[in-house]
KOLKE-990609 format. One record per residue: residue in one letter; chain; x, y, z of N, C-alpha, C, O in turn. Coordinates in steps of 0.1 Angstrom, whole numbers. Layout:
// KOLKE-990609
code unit n.px n.py n.pz ca.px ca.py ca.pz c.px c.py c.pz o.px o.py o.pz
A A X Y Z X Y Z X Y Z X Y Z
...
***
This chain:
// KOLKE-990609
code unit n.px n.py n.pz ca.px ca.py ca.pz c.px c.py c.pz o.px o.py o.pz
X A 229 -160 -147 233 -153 -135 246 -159 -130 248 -171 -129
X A 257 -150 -125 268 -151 -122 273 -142 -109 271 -130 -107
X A 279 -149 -103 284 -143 -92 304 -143 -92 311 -153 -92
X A 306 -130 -91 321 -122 -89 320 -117 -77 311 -109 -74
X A 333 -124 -66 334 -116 -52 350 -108 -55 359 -111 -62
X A 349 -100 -48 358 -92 -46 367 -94 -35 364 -102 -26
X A 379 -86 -36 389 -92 -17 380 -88 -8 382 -94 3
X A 372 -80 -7 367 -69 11 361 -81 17 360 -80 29
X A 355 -94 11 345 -102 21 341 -115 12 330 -120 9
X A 351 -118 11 348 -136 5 344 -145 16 348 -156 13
X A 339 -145 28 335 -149 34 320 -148 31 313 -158 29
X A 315 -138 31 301 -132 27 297 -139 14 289 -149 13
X A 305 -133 2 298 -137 -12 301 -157 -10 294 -164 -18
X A 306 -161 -3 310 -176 -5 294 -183 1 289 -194 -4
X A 289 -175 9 274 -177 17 265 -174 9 254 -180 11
X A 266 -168 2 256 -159 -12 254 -173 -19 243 -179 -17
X A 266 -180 -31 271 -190 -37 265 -198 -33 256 -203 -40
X A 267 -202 -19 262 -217 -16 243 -215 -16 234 -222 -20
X A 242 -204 -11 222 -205 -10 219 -203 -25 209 -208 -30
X A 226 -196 -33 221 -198 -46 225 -209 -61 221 -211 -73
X A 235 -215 -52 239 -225 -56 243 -229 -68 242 -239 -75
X A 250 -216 -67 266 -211 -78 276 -209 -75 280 -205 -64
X A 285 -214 -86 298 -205 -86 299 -198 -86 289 -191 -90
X A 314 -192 -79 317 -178 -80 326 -179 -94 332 -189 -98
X A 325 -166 -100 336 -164 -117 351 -166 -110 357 -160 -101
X A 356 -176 -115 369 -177 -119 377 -160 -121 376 -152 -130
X A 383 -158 -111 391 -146 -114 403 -144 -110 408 -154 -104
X A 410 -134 -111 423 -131 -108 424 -116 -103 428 -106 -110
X A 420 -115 -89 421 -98 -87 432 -102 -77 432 -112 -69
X A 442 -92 -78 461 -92 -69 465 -80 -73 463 -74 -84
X A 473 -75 -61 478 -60 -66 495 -65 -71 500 -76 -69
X A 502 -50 -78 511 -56 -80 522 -48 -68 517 -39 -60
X A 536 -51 -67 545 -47 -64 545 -39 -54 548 -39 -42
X A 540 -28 -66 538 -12 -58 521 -3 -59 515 7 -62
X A 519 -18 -54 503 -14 -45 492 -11 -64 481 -12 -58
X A 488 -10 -75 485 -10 -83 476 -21 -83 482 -32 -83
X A 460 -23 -85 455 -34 -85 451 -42 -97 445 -34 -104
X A 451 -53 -101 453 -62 -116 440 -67 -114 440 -74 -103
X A 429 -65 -120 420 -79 -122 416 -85 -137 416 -80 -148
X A 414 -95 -134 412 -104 -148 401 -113 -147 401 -121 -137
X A 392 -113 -155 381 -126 -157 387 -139 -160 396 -138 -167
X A 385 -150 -157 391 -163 -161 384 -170 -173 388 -180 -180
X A 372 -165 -173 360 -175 -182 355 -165 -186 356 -154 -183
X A 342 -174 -201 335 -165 -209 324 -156 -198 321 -162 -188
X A 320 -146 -200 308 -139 -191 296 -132 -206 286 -126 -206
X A 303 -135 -212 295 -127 -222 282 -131 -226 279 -142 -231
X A 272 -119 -223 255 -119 -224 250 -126 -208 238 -130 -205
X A 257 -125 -202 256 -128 -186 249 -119 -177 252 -108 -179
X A 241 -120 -168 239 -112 -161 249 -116 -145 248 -126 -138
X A 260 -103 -144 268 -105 -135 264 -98 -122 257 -87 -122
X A 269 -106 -108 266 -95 -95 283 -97 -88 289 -107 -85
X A 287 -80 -88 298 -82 -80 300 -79 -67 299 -67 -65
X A 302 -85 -60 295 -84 -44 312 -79 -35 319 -88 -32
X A 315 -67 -32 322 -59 -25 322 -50 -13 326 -39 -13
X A 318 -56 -4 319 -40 6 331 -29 0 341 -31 -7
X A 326 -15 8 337 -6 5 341 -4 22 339 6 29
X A 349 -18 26 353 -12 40 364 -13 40 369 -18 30
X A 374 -9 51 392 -9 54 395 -26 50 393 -38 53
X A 402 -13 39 410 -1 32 398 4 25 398 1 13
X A 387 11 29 380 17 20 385 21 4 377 18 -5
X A 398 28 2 401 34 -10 405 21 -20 404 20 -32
X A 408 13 -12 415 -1 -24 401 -5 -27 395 -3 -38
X A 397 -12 -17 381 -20 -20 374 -12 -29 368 -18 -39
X A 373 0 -28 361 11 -39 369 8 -52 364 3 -62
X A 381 10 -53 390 11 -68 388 -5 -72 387 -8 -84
X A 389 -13 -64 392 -25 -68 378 -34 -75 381 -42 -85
X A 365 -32 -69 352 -26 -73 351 -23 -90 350 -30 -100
X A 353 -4 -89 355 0 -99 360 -10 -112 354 -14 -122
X A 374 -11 -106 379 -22 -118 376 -33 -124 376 -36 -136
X A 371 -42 -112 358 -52 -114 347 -47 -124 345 -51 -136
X A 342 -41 -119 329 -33 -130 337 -36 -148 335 -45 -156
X A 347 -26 -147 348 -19 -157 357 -34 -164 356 -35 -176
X A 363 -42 -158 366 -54 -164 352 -68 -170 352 -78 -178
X A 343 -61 -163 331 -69 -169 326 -64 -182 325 -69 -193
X A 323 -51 -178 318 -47 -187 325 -50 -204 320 -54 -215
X A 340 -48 -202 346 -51 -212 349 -62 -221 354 -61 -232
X A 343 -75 -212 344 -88 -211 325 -91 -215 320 -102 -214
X A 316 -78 -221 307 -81 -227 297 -85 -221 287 -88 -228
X A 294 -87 -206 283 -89 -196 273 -81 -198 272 -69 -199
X A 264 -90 -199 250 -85 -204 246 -71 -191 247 -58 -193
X A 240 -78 -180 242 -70 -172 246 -68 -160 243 -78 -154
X A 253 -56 -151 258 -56 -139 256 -48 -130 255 -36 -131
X A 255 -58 -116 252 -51 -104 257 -54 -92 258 -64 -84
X A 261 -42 -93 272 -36 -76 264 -45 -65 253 -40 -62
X A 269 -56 -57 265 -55 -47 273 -53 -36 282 -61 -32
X A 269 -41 -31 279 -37 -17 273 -34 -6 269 -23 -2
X A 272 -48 0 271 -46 14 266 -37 24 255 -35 29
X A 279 -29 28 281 -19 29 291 -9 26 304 -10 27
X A 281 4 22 280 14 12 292 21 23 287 30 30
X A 306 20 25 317 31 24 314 45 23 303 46 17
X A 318 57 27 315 72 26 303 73 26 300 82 18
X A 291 66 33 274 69 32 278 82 43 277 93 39
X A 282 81 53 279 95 63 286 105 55 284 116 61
X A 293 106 44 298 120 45 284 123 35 288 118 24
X A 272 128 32 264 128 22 258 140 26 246 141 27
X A 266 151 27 261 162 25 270 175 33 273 172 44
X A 275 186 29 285 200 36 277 201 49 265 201 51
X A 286 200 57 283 202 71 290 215 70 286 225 75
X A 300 215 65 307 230 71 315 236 49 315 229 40
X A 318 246 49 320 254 36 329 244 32 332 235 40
X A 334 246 23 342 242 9 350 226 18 361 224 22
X A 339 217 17 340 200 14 334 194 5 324 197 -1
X A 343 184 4 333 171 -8 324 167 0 323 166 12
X A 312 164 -12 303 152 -10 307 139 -13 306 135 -25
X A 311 133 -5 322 119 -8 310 112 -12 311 112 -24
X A 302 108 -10 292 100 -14 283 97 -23 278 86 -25
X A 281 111 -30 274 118 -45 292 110 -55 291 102 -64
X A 304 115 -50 312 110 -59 312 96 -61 313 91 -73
X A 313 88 -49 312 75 -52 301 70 -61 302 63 -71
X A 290 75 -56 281 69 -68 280 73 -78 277 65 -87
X A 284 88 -84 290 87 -95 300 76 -102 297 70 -112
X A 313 74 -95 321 65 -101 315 55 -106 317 52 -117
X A 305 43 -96 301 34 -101 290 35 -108 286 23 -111
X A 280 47 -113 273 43 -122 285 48 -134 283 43 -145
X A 294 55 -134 303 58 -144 312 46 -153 316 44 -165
X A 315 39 -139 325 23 -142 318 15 -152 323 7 -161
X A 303 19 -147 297 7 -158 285 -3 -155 280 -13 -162
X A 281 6 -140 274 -6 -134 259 -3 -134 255 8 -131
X A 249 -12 -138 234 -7 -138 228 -13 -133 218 -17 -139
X A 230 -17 -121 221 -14 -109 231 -17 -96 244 -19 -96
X A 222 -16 -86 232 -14 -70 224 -20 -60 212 -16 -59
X A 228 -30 -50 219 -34 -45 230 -31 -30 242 -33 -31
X A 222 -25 -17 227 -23 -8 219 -23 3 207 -22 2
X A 226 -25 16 219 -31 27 221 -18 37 232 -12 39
X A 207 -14 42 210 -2 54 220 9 51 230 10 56
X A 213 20 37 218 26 41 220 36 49 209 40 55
X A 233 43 52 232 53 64 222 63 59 213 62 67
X A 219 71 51 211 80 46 202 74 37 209 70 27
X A 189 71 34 182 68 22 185 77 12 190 74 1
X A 183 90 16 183 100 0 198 97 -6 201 106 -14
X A 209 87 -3 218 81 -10 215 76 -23 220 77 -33
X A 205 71 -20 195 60 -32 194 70 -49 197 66 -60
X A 189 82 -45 189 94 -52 198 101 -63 194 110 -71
X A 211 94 -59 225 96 -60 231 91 -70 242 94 -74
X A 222 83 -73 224 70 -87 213 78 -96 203 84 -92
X A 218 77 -109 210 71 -121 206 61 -125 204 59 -137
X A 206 55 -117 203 41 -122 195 35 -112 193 41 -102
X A 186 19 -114 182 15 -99 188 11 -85 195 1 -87
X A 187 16 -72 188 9 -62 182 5 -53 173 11 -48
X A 187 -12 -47 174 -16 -42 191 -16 -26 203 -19 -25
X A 177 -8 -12 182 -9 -2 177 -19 3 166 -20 0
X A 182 -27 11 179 -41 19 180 -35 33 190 -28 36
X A 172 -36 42 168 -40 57 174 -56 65 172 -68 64
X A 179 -48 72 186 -60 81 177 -66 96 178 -76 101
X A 168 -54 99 157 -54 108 148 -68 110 146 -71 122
X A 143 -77 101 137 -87 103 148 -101 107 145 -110 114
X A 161 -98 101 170 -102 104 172 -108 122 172 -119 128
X A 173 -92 124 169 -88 144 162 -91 147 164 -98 158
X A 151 -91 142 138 -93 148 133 -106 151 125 -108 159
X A 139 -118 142 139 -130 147 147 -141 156 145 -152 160
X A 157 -131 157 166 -134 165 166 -126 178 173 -130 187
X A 158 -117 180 155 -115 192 142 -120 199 139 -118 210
X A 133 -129 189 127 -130 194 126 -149 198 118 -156 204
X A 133 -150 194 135 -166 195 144 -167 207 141 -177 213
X A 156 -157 215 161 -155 224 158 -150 238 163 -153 249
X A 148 -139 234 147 -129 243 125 -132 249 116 -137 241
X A 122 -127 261 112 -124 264 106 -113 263 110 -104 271
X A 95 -109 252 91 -99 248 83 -89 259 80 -77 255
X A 78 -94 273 69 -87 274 77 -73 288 73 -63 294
X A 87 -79 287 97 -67 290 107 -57 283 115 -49 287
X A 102 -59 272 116 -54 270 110 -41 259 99 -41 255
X A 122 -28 254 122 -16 252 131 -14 239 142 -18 239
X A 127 -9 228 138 -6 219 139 7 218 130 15 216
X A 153 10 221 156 24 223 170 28 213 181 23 212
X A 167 37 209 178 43 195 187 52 202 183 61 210
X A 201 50 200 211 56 204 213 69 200 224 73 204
X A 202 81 191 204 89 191 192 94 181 187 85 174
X A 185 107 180 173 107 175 175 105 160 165 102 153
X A 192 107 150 185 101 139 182 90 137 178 87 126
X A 183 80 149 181 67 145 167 58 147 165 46 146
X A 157 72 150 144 70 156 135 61 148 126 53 153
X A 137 63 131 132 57 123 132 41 119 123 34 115
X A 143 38 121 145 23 123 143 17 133 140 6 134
X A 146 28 147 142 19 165 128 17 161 124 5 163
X A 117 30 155 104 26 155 98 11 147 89 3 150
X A 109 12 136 105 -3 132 105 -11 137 95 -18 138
X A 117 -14 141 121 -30 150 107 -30 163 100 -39 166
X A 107 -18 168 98 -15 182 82 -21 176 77 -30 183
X A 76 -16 162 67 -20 159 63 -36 158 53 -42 163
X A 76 -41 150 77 -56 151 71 -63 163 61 -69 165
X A 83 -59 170 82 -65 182 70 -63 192 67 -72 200
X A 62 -52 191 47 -46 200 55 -46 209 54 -56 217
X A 65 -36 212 72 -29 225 72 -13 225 70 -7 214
X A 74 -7 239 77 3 237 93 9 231 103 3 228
X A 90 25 231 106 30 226 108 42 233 101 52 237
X A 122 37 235 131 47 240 144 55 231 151 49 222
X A 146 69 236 153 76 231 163 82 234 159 90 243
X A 176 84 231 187 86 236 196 100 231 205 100 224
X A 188 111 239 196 122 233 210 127 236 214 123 247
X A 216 134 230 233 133 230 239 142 220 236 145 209
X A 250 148 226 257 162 224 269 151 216 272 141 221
X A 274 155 207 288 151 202 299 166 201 300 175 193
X A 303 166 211 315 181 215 326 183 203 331 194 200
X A 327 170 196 339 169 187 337 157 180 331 147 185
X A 344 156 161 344 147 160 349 135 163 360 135 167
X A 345 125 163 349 111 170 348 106 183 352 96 187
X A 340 119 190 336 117 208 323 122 207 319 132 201
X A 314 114 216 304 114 225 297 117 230 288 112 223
X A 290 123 241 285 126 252 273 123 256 266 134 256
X A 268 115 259 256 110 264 249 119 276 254 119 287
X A 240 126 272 231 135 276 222 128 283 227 125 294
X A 208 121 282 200 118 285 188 109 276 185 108 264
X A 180 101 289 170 88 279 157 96 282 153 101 292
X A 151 96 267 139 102 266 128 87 268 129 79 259
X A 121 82 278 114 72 282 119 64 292 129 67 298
X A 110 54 294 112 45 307 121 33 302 119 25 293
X A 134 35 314 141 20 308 146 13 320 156 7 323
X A 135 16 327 138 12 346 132 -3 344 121 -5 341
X A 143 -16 347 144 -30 347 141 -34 334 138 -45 330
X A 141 -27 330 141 -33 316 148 -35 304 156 -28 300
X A 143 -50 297 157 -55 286 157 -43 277 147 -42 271
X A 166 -36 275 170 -23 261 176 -31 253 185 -38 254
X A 167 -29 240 175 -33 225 176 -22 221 166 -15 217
X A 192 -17 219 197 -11 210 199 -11 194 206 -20 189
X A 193 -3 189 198 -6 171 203 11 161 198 21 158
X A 215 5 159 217 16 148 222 11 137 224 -2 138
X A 225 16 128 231 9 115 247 6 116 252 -4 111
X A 258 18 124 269 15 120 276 17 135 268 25 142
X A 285 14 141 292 15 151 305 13 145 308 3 139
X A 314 23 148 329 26 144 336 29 155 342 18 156
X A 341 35 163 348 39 170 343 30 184 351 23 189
X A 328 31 189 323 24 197 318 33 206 308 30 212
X A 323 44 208 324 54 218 307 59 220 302 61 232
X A 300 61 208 284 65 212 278 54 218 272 56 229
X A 279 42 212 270 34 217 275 29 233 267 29 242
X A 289 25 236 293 27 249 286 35 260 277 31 268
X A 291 47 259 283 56 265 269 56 267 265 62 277
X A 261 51 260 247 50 255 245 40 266 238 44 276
X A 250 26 266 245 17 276 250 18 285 249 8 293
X A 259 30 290 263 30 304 251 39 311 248 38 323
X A 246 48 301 234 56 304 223 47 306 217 48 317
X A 219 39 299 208 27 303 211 26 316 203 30 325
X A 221 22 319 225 11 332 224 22 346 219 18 357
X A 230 36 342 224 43 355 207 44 356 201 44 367
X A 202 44 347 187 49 341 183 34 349 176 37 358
X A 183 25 349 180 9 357 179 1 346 170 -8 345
X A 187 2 337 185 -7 330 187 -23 334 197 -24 341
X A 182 -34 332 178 -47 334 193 -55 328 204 -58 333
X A 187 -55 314 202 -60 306 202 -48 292 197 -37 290
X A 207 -56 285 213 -41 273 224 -46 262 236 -46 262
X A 211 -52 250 223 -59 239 215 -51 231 204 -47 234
X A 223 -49 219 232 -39 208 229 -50 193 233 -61 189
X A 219 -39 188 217 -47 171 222 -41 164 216 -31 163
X A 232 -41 156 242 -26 142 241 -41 133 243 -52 137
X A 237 -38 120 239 -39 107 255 -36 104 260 -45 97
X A 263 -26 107 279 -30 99 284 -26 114 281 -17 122
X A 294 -36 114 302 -31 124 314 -28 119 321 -36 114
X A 317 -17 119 330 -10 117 345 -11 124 356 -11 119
X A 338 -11 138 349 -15 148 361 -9 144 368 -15 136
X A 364 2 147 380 9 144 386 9 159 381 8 170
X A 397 12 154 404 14 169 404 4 180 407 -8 178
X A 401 8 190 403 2 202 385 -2 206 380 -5 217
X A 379 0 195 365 -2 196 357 -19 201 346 -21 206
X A 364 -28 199 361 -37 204 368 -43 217 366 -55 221
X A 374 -36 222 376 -37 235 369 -33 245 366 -38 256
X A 366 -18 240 358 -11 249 342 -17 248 334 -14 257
X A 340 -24 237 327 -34 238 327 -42 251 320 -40 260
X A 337 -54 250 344 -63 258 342 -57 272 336 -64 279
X A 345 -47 276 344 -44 290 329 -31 291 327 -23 301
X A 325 -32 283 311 -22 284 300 -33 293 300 -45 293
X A 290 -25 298 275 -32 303 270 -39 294 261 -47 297
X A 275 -38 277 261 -46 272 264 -62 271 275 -66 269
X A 254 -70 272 251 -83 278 256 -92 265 264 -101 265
X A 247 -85 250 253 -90 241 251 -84 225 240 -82 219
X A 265 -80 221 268 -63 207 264 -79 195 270 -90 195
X A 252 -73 187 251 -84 173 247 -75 157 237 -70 151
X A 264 -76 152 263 -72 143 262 -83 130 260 -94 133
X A 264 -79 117 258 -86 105 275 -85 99 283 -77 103
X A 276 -100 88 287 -97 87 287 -89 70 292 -95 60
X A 282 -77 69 285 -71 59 297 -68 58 301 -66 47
X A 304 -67 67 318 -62 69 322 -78 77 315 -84 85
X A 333 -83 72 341 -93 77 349 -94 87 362 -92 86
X A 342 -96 100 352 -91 109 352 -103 116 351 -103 129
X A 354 -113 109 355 -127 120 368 -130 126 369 -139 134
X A 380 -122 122 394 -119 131 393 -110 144 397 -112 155
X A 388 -101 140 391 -90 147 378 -92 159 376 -83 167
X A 369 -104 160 357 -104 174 361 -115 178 356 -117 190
X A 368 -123 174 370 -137 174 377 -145 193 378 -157 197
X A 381 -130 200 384 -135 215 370 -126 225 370 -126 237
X A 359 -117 217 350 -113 224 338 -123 224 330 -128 215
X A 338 -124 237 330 -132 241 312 -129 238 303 -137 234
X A 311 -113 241 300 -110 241 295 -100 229 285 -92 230
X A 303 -103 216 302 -102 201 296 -115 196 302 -126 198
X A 284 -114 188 277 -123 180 275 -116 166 272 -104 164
X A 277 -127 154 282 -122 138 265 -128 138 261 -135 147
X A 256 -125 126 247 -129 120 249 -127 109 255 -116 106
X A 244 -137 97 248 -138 85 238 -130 78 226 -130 83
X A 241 -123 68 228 -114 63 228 -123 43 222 -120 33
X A 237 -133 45 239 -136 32 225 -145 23 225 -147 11
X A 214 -148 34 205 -154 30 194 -145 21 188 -147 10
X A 194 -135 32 187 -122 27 191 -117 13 184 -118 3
X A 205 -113 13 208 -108 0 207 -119 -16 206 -116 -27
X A 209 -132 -11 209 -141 -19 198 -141 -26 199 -141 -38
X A 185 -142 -17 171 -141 -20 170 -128 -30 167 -129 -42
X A 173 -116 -24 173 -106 -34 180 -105 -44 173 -99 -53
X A 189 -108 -48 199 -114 -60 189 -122 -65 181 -114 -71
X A 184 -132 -66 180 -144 -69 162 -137 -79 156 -141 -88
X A 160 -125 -71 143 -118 -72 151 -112 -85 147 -116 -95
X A 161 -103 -87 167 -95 -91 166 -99 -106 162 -92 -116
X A 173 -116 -106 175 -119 -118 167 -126 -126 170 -131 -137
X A 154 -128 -120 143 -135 -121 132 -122 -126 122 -125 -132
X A 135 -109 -122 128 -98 -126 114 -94 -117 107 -85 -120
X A 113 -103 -103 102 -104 -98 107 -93 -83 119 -88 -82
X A 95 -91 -72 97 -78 -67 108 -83 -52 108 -91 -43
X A 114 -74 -55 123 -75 -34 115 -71 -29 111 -80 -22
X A 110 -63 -30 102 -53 -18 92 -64 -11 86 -62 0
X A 92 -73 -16 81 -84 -6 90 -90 6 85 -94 16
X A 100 -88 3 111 -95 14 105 -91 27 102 -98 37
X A 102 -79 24 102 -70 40 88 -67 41 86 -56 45
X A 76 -76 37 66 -73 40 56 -82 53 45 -78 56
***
C-alpha cells in the first residue's frame, strides 16, 4: 500500500500518511511555462496497490487533469492497483439537464477517471448518491456525519437543541445527524429566483430558543445558508452553528460568514482552506483524514467500510 498526494490538498493526504504510517510516493508533479502539467513517479511502484488522494477543487480544471495524469502515470509505472481518492468530488451538482442541450459534467468526469485507469474511487459526501452509479467500477462514499456528531456532542447540550436542513434536499442527512443525536428536525423551505442567489421563504417546525444545527454538504457562495440563519434568528432562534462537509467558500463568502448570526460555521478540511479562514474567528476546520485513513487502510486489507458508520 502506497500513498500519492496531489497539489489540491497536501495538507489532508500528509494527515492520511501520518495515521497510516506511510510515506507519501516520491514524486514530481509542476506545470510547465505555459501552464501544461508534468508529473513523474520518483520510485519503483510496480505490483503496488496505489491511493491517489486529490480533491477536484479551485482550479477545478487543473486539479481533475492533474489527477487524470496521476492515474494514467501510475498505471504506466505498472501499479498493481489504483484508487482515486477525492475528497471532494468537483462538478457533483451538475449531475443531470436541468434545462435542453447541457452537459452532464459529472457522468463525464467519471468517465475520465474510470477511463485514465483508475479501479476504484473512494469519496466523501457525495452531493448526489446516484453519482456512485456513474462509475463502472467500485465506489465507496464516506459520511462525515459521525464526524459532527461527536463534536457536537462533546460541545453542545443536547436536550435543547434542533437539526434543521437548509433546504428540503438536504432532509436526508439532517434526518441522520437528528437521529443520532435523539433531537427533533427542522426544515427550511426556499425559493432560489436565480442562479447563485437565495431566498429564504420559511422554517417548517419549531426553532423558538433553540440551539439550530445546520448541516448540508457544500456551501459555496454562502448566500443560502446566510439567509437560512438569519431566518432562524427571526423564527427565535437561541444560537445557530453550521455543519458542511466541503467548504467551498467562493467569493466574498467568508465574510459574509464573519458577520452572519451563526455562533459557529464547521467545515471538514476536504478542501484546504486553512488560508482563506485563518482571520475568521467563528470558522472551525475538522479533520476528516482519520476517517479516510481508516477506510484506505479497510480498503487494502480487503475487509468491509461500511462498518465505519455503523
Amino acid at each position: 500500500m502506497k500513498l500519492l498526494t496531489g497539489n489540491s490538498n497536501k495538507n489532508l493526504s500528509q494527515k492520511i500518511s501520518k495515521y497510516l504510517k506511510t510515506k507519501l510516493v516520491n514524486s514530481n508533479i509542476r506545470k510547465f511555462a505555459d501552464g501544461e502539467i508534468y508529473v513523474e513517479i520518483n520510485e519503483n511502484i510496480r505490483g503496488n496497490n496505489i491511493f491517489i488522494i486529490q480533491s477536484i477543487s479551485s482550479p477545478a480544471n487543473d486539479n481533475l487533469l492533474e489527477m487524470l495524469l496521476c492515474i494514467d502515470a501510475l498505471k504506466r509505472s505498472s501499479a498493481k492497483n489504483i484508487t482515486a481518492v477525492i475528497p471532494y468530488f468537483g462538478y457533483a451538482r451538475q449531475d443531470r439537464k436541468v434545462v435542453p442541450r447541457t452537459s452532464i459534467s459529472a457522468k463525464l468526469v467519471s468517465n475520465l477517471i474510470t477511463k485514465a485507469g483508475a479501479d476504484r474511487v473512494v469519496t466523501v459526501d457525495l452531493h448526489s448518491g446516484q453519482i456512485q452509479g456513474f462509475f463502472d467500477i467500485p465506489v465507496d462514499n464516506l459520511f462525515a456525519t459521525p464526524i459532527f456528531y461527536r463534536h457536537i456532542k462533546k460541545r453542545l447540550k443536547l436536550n435543547n437543541l434542533v437539526c434543521v436542513s437548509p433546504d428540503v434536499g438536504g432532509v436526508a442527512r439532517t434526518r441522520g445527524l437528528s437521529k443520532l443525536l435523539n433531537v427533533s428536525l427542522a426544515i427550511i423551505d426556499k425559493r432560489r429566483p436565480a442562479p447563485g442567489k437565495s431566498e429564504v421563504m420559511n422554517v417548517i417546525g419549531n426553532v423558538k430558543n433553540k440551539v439550530c444545527i445546520m448541516v448540508d454538504d457544500i456551501v459555496d457562495s454562502g448566500g443560502t445558508i446566510v439567509n437560512a440563519a438569519k431566518m432562524l434568528k427571526e423564527k427565535g432562534a437561541k444560537e445557530i452553528h453550521v455543519y458542511v462537509t466541503h467548504g467551498v467558500l467562493s467569493g466574498e463568502a467568508v465574510n459574509k460568514i464573519k458577520k452572519s448570526p451563526i455562533k459557529n460555521f464547521v467545515i471538514t478540511d476536504t478542501i484546504d482552506n486553512s488560508r482563506k479562514i485563518k482571520n475568521a474567528k467563528n470558522i472551525q476546520i475538522l479533520s476528516i483524514s482519520n476517517l479516510l485513513g481508516e477506510a484506505l487502510k479497510r480498503i487494502s486489507n480487503s475487509t468491509s467500510v461500511s462498518d465505519l458508520f455503523k
